[in-house]
C-alpha positions in Angstrom: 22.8 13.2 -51.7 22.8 11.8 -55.3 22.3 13.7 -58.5 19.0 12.6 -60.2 17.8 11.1 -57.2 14.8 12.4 -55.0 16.1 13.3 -51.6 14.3 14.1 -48.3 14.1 16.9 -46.3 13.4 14.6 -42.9 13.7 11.4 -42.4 11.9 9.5 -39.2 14.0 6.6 -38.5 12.3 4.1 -35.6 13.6 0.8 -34.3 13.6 -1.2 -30.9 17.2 -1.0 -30.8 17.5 2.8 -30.8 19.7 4.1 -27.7 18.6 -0.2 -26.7 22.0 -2.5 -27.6 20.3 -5.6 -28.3 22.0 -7.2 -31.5 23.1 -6.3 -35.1 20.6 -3.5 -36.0 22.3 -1.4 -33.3 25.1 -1.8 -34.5 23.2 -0.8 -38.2 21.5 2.1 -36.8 24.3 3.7 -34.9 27.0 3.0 -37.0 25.0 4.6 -40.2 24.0 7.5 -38.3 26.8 10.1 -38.8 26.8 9.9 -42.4 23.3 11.0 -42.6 24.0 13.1 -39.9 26.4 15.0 -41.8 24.6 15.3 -44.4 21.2 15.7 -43.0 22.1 18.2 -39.6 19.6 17.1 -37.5 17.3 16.4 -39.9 17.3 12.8 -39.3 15.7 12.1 -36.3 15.9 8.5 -34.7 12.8 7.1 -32.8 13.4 4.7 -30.0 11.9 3.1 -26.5 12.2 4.6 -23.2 13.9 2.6 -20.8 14.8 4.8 -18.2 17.7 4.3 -16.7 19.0 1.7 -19.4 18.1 4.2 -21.9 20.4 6.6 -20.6 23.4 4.6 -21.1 23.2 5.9 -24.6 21.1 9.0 -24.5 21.4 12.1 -23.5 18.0 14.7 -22.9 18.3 18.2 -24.0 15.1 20.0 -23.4 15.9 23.1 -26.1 16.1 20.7 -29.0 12.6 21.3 -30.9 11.0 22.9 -27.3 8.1 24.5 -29.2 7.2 20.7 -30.5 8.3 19.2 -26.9 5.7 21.2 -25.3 3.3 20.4 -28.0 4.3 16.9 -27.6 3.4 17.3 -23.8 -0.4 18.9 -24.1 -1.0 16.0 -26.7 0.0 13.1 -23.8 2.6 12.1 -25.7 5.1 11.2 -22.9 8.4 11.4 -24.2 12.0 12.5 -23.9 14.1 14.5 -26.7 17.6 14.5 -26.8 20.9 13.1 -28.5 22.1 9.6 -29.1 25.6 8.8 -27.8 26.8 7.4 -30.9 29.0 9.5 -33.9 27.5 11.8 -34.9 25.2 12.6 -32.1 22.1 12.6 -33.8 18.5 13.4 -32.4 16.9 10.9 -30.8 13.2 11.1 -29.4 12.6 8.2 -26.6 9.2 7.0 -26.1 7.1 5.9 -23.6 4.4 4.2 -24.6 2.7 1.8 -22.3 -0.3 4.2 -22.1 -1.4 2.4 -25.0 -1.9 -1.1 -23.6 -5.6 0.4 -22.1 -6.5 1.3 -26.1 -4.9 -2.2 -27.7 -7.7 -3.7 -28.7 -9.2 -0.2 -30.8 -5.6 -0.1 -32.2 -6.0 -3.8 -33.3 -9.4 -3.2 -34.4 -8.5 -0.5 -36.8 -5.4 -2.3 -38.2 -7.6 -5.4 -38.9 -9.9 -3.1 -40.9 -8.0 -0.9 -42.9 -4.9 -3.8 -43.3 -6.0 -6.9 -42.2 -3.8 -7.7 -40.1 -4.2 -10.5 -37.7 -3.1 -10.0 -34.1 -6.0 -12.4 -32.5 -3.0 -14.9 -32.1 -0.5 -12.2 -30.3 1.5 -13.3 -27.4 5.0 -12.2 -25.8 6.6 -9.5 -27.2 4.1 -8.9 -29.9 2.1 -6.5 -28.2 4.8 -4.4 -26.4 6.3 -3.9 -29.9 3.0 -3.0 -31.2 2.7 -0.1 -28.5 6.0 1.1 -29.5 5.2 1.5 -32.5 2.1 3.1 -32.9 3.6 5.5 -30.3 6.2 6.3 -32.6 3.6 7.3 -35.4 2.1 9.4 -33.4 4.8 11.1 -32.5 5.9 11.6 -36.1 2.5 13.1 -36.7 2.2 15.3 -33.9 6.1 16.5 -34.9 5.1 16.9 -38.4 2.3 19.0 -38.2 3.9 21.4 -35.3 6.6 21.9 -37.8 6.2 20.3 -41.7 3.8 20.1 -44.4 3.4 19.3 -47.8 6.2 21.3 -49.4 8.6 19.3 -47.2 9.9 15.4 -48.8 9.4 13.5 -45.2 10.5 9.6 -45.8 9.6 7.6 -42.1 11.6 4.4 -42.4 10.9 1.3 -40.1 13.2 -1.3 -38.9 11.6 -5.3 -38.4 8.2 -6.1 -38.1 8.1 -4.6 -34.8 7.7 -1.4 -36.8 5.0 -2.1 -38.8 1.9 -0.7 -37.0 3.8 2.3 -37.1 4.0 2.1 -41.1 0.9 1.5 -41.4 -0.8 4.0 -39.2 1.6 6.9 -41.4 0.2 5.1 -44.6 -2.9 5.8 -44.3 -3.2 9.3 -41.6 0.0 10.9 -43.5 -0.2 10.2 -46.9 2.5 12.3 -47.9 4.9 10.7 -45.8 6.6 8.1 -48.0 7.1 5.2 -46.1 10.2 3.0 -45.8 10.3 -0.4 -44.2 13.5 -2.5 -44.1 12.7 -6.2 -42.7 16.4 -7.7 -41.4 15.5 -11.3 -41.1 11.5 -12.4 -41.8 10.2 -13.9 -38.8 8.8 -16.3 -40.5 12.3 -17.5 -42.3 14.5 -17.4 -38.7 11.3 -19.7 -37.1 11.4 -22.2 -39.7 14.9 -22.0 -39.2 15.4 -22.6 -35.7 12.8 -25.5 -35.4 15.4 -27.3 -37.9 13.5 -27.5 -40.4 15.0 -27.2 -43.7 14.7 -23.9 -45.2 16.9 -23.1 -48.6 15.8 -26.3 -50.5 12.3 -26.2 -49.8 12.4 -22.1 -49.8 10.2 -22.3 -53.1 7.4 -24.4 -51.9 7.0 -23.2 -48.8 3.8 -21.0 -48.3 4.5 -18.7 -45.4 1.2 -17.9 -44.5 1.0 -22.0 -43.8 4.0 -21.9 -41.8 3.3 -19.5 -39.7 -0.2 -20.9 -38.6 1.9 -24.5 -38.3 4.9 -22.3 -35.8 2.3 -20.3 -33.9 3.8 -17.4 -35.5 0.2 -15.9 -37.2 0.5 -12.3 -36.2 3.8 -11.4 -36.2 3.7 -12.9 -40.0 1.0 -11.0 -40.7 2.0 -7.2 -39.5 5.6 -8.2 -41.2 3.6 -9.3 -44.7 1.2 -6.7 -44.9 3.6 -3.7 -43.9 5.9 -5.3 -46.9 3.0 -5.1 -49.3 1.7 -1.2 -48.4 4.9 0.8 -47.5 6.2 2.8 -50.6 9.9 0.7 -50.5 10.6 -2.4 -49.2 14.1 -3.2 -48.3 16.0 -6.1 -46.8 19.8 -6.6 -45.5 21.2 -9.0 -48.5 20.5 -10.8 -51.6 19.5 -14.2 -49.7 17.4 -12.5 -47.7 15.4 -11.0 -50.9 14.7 -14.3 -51.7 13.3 -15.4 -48.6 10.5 -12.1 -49.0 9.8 -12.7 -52.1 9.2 -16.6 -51.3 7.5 -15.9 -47.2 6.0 -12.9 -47.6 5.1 -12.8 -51.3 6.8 -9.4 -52.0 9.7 -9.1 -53.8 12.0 -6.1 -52.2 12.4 -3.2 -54.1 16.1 -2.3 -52.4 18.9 -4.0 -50.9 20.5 -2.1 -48.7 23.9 -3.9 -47.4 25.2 -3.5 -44.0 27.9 -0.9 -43.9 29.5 -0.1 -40.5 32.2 2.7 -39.1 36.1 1.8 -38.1 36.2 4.2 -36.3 36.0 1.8 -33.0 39.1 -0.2 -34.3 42.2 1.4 -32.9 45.1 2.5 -34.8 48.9 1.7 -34.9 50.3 1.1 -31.5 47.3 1.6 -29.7 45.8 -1.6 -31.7 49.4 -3.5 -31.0 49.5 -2.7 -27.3 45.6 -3.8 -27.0 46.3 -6.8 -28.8 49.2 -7.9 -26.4 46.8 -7.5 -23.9 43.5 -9.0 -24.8 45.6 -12.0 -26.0 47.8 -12.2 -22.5 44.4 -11.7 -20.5 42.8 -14.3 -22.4 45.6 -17.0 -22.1 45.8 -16.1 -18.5 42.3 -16.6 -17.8 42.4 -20.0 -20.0 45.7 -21.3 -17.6 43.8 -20.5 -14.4 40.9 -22.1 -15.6 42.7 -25.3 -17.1 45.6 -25.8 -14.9 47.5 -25.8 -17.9 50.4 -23.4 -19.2 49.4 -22.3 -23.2 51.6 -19.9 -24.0 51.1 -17.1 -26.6 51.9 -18.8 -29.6 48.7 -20.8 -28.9 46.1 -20.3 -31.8 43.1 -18.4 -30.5 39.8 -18.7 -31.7 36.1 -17.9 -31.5 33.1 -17.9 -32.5 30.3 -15.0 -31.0 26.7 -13.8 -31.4 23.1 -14.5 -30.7 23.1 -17.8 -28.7 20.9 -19.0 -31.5 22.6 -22.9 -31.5 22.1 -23.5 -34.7 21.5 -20.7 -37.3 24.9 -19.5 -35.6 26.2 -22.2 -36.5 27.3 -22.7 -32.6 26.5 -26.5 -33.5 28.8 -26.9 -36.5 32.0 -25.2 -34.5 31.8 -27.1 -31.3 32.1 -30.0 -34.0 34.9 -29.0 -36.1 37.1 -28.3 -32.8 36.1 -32.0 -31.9 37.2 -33.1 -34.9 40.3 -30.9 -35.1 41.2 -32.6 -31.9 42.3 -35.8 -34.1 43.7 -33.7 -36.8 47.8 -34.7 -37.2 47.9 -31.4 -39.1 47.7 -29.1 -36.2 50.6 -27.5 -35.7 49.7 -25.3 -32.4 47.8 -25.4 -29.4 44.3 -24.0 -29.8 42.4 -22.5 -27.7 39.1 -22.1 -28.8 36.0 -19.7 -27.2 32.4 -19.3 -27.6 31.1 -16.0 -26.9 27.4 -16.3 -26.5 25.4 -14.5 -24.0 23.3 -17.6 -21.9 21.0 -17.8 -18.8 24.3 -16.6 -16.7 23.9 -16.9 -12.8 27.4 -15.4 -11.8 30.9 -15.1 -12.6 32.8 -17.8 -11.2 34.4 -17.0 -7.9 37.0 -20.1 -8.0 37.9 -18.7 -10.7 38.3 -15.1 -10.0 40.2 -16.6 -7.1 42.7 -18.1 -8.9 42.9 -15.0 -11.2 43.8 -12.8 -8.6 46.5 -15.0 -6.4 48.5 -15.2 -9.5 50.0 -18.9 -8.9 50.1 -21.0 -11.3 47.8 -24.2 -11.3 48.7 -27.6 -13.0 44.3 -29.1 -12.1 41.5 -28.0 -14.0 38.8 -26.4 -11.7 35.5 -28.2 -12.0 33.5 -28.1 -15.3 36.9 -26.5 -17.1 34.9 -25.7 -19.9 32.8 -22.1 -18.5 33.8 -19.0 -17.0 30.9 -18.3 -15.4 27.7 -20.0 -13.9 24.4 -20.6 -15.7 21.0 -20.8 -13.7 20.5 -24.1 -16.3 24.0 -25.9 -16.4 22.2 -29.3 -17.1 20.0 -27.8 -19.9 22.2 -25.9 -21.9 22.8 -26.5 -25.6 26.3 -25.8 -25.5 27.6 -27.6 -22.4 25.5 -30.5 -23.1 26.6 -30.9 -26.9 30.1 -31.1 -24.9 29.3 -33.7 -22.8 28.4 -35.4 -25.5 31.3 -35.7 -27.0 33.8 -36.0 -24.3 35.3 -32.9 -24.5 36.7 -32.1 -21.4 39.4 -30.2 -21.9 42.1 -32.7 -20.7 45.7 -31.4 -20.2 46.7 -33.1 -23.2 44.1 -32.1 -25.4 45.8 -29.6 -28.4 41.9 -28.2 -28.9 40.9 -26.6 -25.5 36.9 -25.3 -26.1 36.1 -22.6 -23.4 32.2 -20.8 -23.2 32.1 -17.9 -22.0 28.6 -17.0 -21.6 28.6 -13.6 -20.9 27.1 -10.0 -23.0 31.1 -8.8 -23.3 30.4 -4.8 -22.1 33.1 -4.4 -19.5 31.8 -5.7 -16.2 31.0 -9.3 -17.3 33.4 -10.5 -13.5 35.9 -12.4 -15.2 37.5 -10.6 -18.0 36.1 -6.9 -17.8 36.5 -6.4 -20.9 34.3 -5.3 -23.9 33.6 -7.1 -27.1 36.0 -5.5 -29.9 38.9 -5.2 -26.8 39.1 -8.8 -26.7 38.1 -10.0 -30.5 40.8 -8.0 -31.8 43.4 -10.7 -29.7 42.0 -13.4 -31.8 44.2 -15.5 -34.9 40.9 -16.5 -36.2 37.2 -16.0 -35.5 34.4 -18.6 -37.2 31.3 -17.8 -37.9 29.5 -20.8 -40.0 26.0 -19.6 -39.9 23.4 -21.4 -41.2 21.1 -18.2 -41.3 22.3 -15.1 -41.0 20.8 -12.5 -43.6 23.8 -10.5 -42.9 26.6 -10.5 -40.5 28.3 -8.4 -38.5 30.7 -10.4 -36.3 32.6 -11.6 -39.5 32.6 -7.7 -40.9 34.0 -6.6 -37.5 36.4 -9.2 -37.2 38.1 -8.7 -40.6 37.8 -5.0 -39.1 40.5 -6.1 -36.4 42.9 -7.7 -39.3 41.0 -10.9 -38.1 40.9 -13.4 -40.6 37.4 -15.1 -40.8 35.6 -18.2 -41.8 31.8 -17.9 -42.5 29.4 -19.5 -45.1 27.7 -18.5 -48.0 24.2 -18.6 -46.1 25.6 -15.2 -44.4 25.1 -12.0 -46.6 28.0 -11.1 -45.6 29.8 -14.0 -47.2 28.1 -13.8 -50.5 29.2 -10.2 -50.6 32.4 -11.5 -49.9 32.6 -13.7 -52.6 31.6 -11.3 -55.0 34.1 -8.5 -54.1 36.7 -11.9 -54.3 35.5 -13.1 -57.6 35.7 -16.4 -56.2 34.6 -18.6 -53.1 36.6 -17.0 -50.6 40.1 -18.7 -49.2 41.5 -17.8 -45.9 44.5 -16.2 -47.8 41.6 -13.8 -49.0 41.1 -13.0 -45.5 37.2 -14.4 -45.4 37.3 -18.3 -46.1 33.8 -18.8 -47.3 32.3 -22.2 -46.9 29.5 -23.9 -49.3 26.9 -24.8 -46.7 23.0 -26.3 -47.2 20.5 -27.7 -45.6 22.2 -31.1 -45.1 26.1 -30.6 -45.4 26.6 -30.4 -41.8 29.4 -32.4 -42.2 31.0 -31.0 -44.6 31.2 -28.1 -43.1 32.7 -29.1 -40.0 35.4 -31.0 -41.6 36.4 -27.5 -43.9 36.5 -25.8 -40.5 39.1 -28.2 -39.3 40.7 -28.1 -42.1 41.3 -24.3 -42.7 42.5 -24.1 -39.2 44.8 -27.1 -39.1 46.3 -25.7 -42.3 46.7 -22.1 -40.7 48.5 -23.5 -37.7 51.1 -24.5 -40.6 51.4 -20.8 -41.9 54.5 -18.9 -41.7 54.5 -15.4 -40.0 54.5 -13.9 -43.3 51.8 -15.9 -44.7 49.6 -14.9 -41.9 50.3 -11.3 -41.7 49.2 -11.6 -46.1 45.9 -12.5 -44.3 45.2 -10.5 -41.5 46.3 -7.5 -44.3 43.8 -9.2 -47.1 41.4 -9.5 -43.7 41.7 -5.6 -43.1 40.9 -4.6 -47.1 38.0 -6.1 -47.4 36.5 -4.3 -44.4 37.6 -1.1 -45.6 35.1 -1.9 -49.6 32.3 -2.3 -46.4 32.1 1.4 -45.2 29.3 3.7 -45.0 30.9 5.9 -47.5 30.5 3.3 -50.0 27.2 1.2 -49.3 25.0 4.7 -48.2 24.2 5.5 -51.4 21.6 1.9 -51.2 20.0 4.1 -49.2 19.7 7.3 -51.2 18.1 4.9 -53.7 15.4 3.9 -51.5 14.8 7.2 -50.1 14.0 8.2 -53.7 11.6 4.7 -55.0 9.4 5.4 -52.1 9.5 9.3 -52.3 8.8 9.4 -56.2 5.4 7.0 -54.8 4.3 9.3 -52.3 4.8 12.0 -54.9 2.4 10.3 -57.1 -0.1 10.2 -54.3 0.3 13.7 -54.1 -0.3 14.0 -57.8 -3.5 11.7 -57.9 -4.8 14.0 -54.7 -4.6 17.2 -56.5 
């Protein structure tokens, strides 16, 4: 903990992605947990859905772990399971069931309208499933704190997106002494107006987000996300760019940034990482040769891009572009072979291909569609392969730019490769990531984690960071090439992406290893150890407010 800082005794940590692997605030969550951990012993406790048999992937029950409160728990109908999360660290996890409060939704709704006003008339998918979840989760954070708390303990429960805002809420006002944390990663609002391509950074100060959301159809999830920002004791957010985005949509400046920090400890070391290398970048030229009918060879440039299959705040638009344009490039020096690792509407693994993986000949066709590893229940409506068809990228044997999808969640058993995520990203020359929102930013952290030089853009958190540990807009010889990108330089920004490769297919083993070295420091100023102490700050703004509660009480 930090001198002069107000620390807690508990903290109640809920999200959907709690023992659930869905995106980047997994990755957040579990990679954050064994610093608090060791600090905390088991006094950080992590709140999470129950999925059953998905759950258990990452959990693990232990029925001693707070038994007087589990049986407590039980008489109360609180249906849930207590145990450890399989992450470093181990920390607690508690995993909640809570679909027994669909019959009382409306009540819940009621009271939330009258003590917040919050509007969830206009509700529809996931709104209400996340709502259950959370209000669960409050309950179970008051039926845990008064089996074992009280007033003499400092209790912070911090929530994760607006799906953890009822939650919030319902502590606010039933556990006033609880100071209340709530860290929004991306405003719903923001990543809507986003993804109907409408322009956001330009027109950020004028737009009113209470209009937008009525004009998106996104009223209630704007509303619990808005009115949880404006009652918790702290509000945080991911990155500077994303701070201005609450302060414009949700008319609440934050009171904390708390950058992303991740773990290495998943990257492997010495001749463990060489020997892995060698093999994810074999596997994946082997795979690309089957598929192609063509012989690349391992001095082929490999690339990628990965993510959310969100087409264009990814920025999946902008890099199917540049490789169509680095196609004409006379600058190219090597073959590139260039992947997009998005998980689509996949049907099945490819048995052609699998075929031709396993009879070991060598093939000088192309299988049909050479441009996917597996099969998508909508081939004819899919962003990516359509935006290929549209320009004529086919992958032709003479082609120096050969663009493969493979549309697949990488965890091991995907049918083609079998491999997971960071065991093939690590085979990579480059990876690209030109996002045109992205309030932080993992994939370029973890790929500069792998000595992986990166190129991103300065709408990413992650790049702006990088440009201020840099000093400068960030070159590839930094490591992290950091690209200028706005509402309208589509262009632009397809033409730098060509460029940077074209010109790294001209540098000299030594120059390249300068990168992947300058790649690998930068990941290591990105650690826990050095961005947790964000957190202790924010611990302490919204205990010192709950203290004052206390104060104005007595």
């Amino acid at each position: 903990m930090v001198k002069g800082l107000l620390s807690p005794d508990y903290i109640f940590e809920s999200s959907w992605e709690v023992c659930n692997k869905v995106g980047g605030i997994y990755t957040v969550l579990s990679t954050r947990a064994k610093t608090l951990q060791d600090a905390m012993k088991d006094r950080i406790i992590f709140l999470g859905p129950d999925f059953k048999e998905a759950s258990d992937k990452y959990f693990t029950a232990d029925g001693k772990l707070f038994a007087e409160w589990q049986q407590q728990a039980l008489s109360e109908g609180l249906v849930v399971r207590v145990g450890r999360w399989n992450v470093p660290g181990t920390p607690v996890a508690v995993l909640i069931d809570f679909t027994q409060y669909y019959k009382e939704k409306n009540d819940i709704y009621t009271w939330l309208w009258n003590h917040y006003q919050v509007d969830s008339l206009h509700a529809y998918g996931d709104y209400d499933e996340a709502s259950m979840f959370s209000y669960a989760a409050a309950k179970v954070v008051e039926s845990f704190y008064r089996c074992y708390l009280d007033e003499t303990k400092k209790v912070v429960y911090h929530g994760n997106e607006w799906m953890t805002g009822l939650g919030l809420l319902y502590i606010n006002k039933v556990l006033p002494q609880v100071a209340t944390l709530f860290t929004t990663h991306a405003t719903s609002i923001g990543r809507s107006i986003a993804g109907n391509n409408k322009p956001l950074y330009d027109y950020l100060f004028a737009y009113n987000g209470d209009q937008m959301a009525g004009e998106l159809n996104m009223q209630s999830k704007h509303s619990i996300e808005k009115q949880t920002a404006k009652f918790v004791d702290c509000f945080t957010t991911v990155s500077e760019i994303t701070a201005n985005e609450c302060k414009e949509l949700l008319d609440k400046p934050v009171d904390v940034v708390l950058p992303n920090g991740f773990e290495n400890d998943f990257v492997p070391c010495d001749s463990e990482f060489t020997r892995k290398r060698k093999a994810a970048r074999k596997q994946v030229i082997e795979v690309a040769n089957a598929l192609l009918g063509a012989d690349l060879d391992d001095d082929t440039l490999i690339v990628s891009t990965s993510g959310r299959y969100e087409f264009r705040n990814k920025g999946v638009d902008v890099y199917i572009e540049a490789m169509n344009r680095l196609l004409r490039d006379d600058r190219l020096k090597k073959n590139v072979l260039a992947f997009i690792e998005v998980p689509g509407w996949v049907g099945e693994p490819r048995q052609d291909l699998i075929e031709r993986l396993n009879s070991k000949k060598k093939y000088d066709t192309p299988l049909p569609v050479p441009m996917i590893t597996h099969w998508l229940h909508n081939m004819s409506h899919d962003n990516v392969l359509g935006m290929l068809k549209f320009l004529d990228m086919q992958n032709r044997y003479d082609d120096k730019v050969k663009l493969i999808f493979l549309p697949c969640y990488l965890d091991g058993a995907d049918g083609i490769f079998n491999k997971k995520y960071y065991d093939l990203v690590l085979g990579n020359d480059l990876c690209i990531y030109p996002s045109y929102y992205e309030p932080w930013g993992y994939t370029p952290l973890e790929a500069v984690a792998f000595k992986v030089p990166c190129i991103t853009s300065d709408l990413a958190g992650f790049g702006l960071w990088a440009n201020a540990e840099f000093g400068h807009q960030g070159e590839i010889e930094d490591g992290v090439k950091v690209i200028h990108r706005t509402d309208y330089n589509y262009s632009e920004v397809a033409d730098k992406i060509k460029d940077t490769v074209a010109a790294f297919s001209n540098f000299t083993p030594e120059q390249v290893q300068m990168c992947r070295s300058n790649a690998d420091k930068l990941s290591r100023k990105a650690l826990w150890s050095h961005f947790i102490k964000y957190y202790y700050q924010a611990y302490d703004v919204a205990l010192r407010k709950a203290e004052c509660r206390k104060t104005e009480k007595a």
